[in-house]
N, C-alpha and C positions, 0 to 999 in steps of 0.2 A: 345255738349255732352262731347266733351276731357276737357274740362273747368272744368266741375262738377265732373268728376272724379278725377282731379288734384288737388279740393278742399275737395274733400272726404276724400283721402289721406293723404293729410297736416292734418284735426281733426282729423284724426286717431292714425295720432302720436305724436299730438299735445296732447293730452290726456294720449297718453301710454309715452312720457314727462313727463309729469306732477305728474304722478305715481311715475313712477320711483326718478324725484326729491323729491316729498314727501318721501317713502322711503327711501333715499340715508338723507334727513335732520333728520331725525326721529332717522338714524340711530346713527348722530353727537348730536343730543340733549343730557342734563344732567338728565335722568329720571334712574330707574331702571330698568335691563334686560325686567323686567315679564310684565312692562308699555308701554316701546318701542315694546314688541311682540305685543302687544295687538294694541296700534295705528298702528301698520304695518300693519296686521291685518286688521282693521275698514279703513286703505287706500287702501289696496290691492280689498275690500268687493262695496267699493264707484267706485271705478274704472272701476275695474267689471261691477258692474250697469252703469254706464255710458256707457261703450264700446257696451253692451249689446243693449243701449238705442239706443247707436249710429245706432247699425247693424240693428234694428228694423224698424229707420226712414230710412236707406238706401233701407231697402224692400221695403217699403212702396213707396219711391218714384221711382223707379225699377218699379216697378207694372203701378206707372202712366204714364210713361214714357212707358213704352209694350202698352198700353191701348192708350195713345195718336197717338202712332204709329202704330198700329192697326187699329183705324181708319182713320187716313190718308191711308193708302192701302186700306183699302174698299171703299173710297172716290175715289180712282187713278183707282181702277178698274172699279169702277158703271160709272166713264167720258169715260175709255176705253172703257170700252161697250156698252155705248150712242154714242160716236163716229164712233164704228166702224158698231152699225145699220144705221147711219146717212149716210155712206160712201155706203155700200150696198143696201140703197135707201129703 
């Protein structure tokens, strides 16, 4: 579990990276003011989405992960409770 969040983390800023360098090149480019606003802009928009996209699959696997764990507790309980009629005869 500490794995996956450890890799979570790294694309999270592995991305807001990646942003910000576009940004930061955008801003060194030879273009005019109104063209550099505008690709800051369309990278600011794409980034967005992405992070977005990110947080969306992190739900999602959130979710499977509650749900796989979930059933193992009902699992743990339904043997405890076979067990302990087993023991009471």
């Amino acid at each position: 579990m500490r794995i996956s969040e450890d890799n979570t983390s790294k694309l999270v800023w592995f991305f807001a990276g990646a942003a910000i360098g576009s940004a930061i090149a955008l801003l060194y480019a030879p273009a005019s003011g109104e063209v550099t606003r505008r690709k800051i802009g369309e990278a600011a928009n794409r980034g967005r989405d992405r992070l977005n996209e990110t947080g969306h699959d992190l739900v999602e696997k959130g979710k499977e992960i509650f749900d796989r764990g979930r059933h193992i507790a009902d699992e743990a309980a339904d043997l405890f409770e076979s067990g302990r009629k087993l023991v009471k005869g």
